[in-house]
N, C-alpha and C positions, 0 to 999 in steps of 0.2 A: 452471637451478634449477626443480626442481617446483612445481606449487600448492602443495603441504602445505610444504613449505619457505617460499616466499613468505610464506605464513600465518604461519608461527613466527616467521621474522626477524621480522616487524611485530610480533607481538604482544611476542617481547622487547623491543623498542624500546620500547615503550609503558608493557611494566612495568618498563623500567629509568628511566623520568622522576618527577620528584617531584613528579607529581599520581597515580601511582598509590600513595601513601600517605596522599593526600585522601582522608577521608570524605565522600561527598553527605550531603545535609540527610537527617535524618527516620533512617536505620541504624546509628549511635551508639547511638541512644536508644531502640532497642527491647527488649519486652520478653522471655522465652522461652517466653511463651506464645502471643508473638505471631508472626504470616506477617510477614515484612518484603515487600512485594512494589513492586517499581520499572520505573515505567509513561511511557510516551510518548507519552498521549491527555492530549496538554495542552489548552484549552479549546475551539479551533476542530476539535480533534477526536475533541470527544464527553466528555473528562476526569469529568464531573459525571456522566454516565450510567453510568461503569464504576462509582461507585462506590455508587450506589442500586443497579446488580445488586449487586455487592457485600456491598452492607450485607443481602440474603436471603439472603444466601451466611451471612453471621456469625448471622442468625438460628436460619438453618436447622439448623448445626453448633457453633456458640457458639464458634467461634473468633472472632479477633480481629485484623483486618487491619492492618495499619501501612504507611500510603500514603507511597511516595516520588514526588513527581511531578522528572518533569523535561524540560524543553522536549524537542520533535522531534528537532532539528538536535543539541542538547547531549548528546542522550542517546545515540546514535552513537559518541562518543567516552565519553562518560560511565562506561557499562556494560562494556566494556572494561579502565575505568580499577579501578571495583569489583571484577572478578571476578579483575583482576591481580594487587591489593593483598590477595588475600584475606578480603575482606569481603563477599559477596556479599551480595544479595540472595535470600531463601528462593526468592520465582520472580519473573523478570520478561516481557514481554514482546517481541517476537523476528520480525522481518522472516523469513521463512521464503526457503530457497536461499540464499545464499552466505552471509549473516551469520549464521546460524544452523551452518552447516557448518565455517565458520570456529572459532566456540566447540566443535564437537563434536571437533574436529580437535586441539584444546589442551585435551581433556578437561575444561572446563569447565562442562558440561553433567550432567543425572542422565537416563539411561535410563528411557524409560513405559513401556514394554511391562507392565509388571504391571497400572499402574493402566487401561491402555487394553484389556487383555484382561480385568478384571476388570466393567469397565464395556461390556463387550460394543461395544466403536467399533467393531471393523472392519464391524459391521451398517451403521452411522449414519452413516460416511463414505465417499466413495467411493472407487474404490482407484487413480485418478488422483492423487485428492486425499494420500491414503497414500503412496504411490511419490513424487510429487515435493513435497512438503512435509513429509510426517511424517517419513519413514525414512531415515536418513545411516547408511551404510556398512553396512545392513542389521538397523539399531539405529531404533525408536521414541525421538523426544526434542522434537517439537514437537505441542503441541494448537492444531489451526488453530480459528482463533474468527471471522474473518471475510474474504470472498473481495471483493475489489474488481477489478473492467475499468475502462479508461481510455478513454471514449469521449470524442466531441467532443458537449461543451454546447453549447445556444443560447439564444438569446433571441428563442421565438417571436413577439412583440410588432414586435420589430426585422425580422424576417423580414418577416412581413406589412406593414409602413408601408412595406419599401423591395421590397416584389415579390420577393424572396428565396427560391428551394426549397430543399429540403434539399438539400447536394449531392452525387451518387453515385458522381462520378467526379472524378479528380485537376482535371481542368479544368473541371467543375462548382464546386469549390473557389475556384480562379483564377477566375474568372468573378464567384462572390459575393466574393470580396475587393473585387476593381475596384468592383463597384458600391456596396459598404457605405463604401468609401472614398471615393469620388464622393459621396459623400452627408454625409461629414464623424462618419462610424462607426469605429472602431475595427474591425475586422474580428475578429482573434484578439487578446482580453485575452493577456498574459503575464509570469508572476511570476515570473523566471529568477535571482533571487538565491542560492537555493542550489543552483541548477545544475540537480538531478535534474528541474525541469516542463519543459526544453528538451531533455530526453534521450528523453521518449517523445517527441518529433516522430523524431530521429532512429532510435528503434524504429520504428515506425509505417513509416517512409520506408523503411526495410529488409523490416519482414516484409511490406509490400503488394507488393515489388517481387525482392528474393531469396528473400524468404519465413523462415520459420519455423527451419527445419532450417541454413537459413545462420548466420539470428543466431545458434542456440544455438553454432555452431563460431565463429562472430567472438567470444563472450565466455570462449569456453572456450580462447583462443587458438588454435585450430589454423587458424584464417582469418586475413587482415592486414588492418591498416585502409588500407592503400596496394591494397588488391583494386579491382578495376571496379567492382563492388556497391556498396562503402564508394563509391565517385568518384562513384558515378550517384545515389546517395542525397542527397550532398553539394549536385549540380546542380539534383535537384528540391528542397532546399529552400532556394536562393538561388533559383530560380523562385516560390517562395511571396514570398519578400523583397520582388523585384522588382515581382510584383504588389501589394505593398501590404498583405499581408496581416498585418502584427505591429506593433505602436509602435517607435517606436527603440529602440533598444539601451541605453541611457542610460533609459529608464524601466523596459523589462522588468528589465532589471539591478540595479532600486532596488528594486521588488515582491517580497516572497512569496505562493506561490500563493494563499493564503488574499484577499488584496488585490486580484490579479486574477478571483477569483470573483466576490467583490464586484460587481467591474465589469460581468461581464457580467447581474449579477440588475438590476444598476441602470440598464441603461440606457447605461451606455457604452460597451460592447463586444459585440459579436453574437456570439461564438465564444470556447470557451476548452477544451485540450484538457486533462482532465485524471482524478484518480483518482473512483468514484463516493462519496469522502467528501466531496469538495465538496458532497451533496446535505444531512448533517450539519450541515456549515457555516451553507449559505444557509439550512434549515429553520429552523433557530438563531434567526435573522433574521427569521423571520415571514413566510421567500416559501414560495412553494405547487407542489410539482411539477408539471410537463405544464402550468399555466399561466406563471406569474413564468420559467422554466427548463423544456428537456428536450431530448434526446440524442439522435445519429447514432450510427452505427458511421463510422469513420476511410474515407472514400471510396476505391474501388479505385484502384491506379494501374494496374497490368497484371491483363489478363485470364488467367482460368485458375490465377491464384495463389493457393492456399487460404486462406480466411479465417483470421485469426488477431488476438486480442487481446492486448493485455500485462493480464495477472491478478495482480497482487500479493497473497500471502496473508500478513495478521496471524496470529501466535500466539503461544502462553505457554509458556513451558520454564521448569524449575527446576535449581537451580545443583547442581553435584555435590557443593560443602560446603555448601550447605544446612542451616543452624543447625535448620529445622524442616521438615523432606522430609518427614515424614507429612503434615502438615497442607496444606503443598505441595501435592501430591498431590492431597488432598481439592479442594483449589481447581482442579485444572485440569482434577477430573471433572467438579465443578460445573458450569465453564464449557462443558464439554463439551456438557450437556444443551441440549435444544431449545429448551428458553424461556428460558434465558438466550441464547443464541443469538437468536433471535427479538427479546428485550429490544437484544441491543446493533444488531442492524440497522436495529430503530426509530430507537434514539439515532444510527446513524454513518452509515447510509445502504449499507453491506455487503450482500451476499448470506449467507445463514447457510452455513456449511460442513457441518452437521449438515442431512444429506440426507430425517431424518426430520421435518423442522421445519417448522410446518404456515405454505405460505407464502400460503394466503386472508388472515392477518394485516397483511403488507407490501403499502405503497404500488405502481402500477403501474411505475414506475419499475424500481423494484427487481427485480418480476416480470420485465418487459423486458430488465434488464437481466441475469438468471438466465439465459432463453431464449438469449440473446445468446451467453453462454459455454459453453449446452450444445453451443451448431449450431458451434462455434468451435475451434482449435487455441489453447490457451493457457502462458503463460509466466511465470512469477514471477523 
């Protein structure tokens, strides 16, 4: 069975259940002058800021937004369930690579190429960023709004009262575990409840050590998970285990990552490996970057293996039934621009994807962590 097959079975499956004739809250009751647009920045990641850009947005062009919120984890299935049932959403927002490929694959999707060559983007982004996040199958269908790396947070406070460096290699790592542990520290916070914050260890574990060009064939299938690679990853991180470095199993498993951020702002946790929206999060909260919190890159484990980050990119696609694709449209130029750009990385803690976007504005953090992805191979 092919990918494009795999894709389909699921997606009939899905529109043959009797939630895909569930309407979500708020798409009923729109009006046809209005964008219905259906969003996954529920509050710990930024929700309230999408929608002050937003509202310049309905200034500026006097359209009229109509907000669907809906949790992270629910919206995964959620939007699926819409786009089965034939009720879409005019545009929603869209994890760039496979979930978005998946929708272009079931022709759910509407084609940008107009509105992204009319607005001149191939200037404004770059053409990494084009080839592996915009263009499926040779078709423009996602506007990238914000780039995230998944470095490891700390808690330089913690660092310092326990003699702590940053660590730069696998057994620099091992090393600070033992001793934050010895001390009655939490080593590495972790909120493994819905699985994915425990998946970048396992990325990580891979591209430091098979590297890059592996994982892309482990997820593309053409690698096994019974390979050596997958086994050696596996060993180094029950050597993380063994040194002490995670809470039990039985509480990471109770967390969401948002909880284990928490932890590490506050004081219980020295380490937490995770996406740069944690900085949204914690900011939220009233801590302060590069003091309260601030970031490594994921420590070597073998030498000579090229750097590489996991980079997940945000973006906005609109539906191919789109009750209002003009207006659509209009909105995902908007978002296009620099200083909405600019605005949502204040709010989310992103790097702007818009390459013309003046980044003297963003915290050092962010700077850093820019720098970080240019010197870097990365992966969404």
């Amino acid at each position: 069975m092919t990918k494009g097959m795999m894709w389909r079975r699921g997606f009939a499956m899905l529109a043959g259940t009797a939630l895909a004739a569930a309407a979500l809250p708020g798409l009923a009751a729109a009006q046809d002058d209005e964008i219905v647009v259906m969003h996954y920045f529920s509050a710990e990641l930024g929700g309230a800021g999408l929608k002050e850009i937003l509202a310049d947005f309905e200034a500026e062009t006097g359209n009229t937004v109509n907000f669907v919120d809906v949790g992270h984890e629910d919206f995964k299935t959620g939007i699926l369930v819409q786009l089965a049932g034939g009720n879409p959403p005019d545009a929603h927002n869209n994890w760039a690579g496979a979930r978005t490929a998946f929708q272009v694959e079931n022709g759910l999707l509407a084609p940008i190429d107009e509105m992204w060559a009319a607005n001149g983007l191939d200037d404004q982004f770059g053409a990494g960023m084009i080839e592996s996040a915009v263009t499926y199958d040779g078709v423009k269908y996602l506007l990238p709004f914000g780039f995230h790396i998944a470095p490891m947070f700390y808690n330089p406070a913690l660092f310092a009262d326990n003699g702590v460096e940053v660590p730069a290699t696998f057994e620099d790592l091992k090393a600070a575990c033992g001793t934050l542990s010895e001390a009655g520290i939490t080593p590495i916070s972790l909120g493994s409840v819905n699985k994915w914050p425990a998946q970048f260890w396992f990325d990580y574990l891979i591209l430091r050590t098979a590297g890059a060009e592996y994982r892309a064939s482990l997820m593309a299938g053409e690698a096994s998970y019974t390979d050596p690679e997958v086994v050696r990853a596996l060993e180094l991180w029950k050597e993380l285990f063994d040194a002490n470095c995670f809470p039990d199993g039985a509480t990471a498993n109770s967390l969401d990552w948002n909880d284990a951020a928490d932890q590490l702002v506050n004081g219980e946790a020295a380490m937490n490996l995770m996406g740069t929206w944690l900085m949204g999060h914690v900011n939220g909260n009233g801590f302060v970057p590069e003091v309260d919190y601030d970031f490594f890159e994921f420590p070597v484990i073998d030498e000579g293996v090229p750097t590489a980050v996991v980079g997940p990119v945000d973006g906005w696609v609109a539906a191919a039934d789109a009750a209002n694709s003009e207006a659509a449209m209009e909105m995902l130029a908007y978002l296009a621009k620099p200083e909405a750009q600019l605005a949502w990385s204040k709010v989310q803690g992103n790097i702007p994807t818009n390459t013309t976007s003046d980044m003297s504005q963003v915290d050092n953090i962010t700077k850093r962590a820019a720098e970080v992805a240019a010197a870097s191979e990365t992966y969404n």
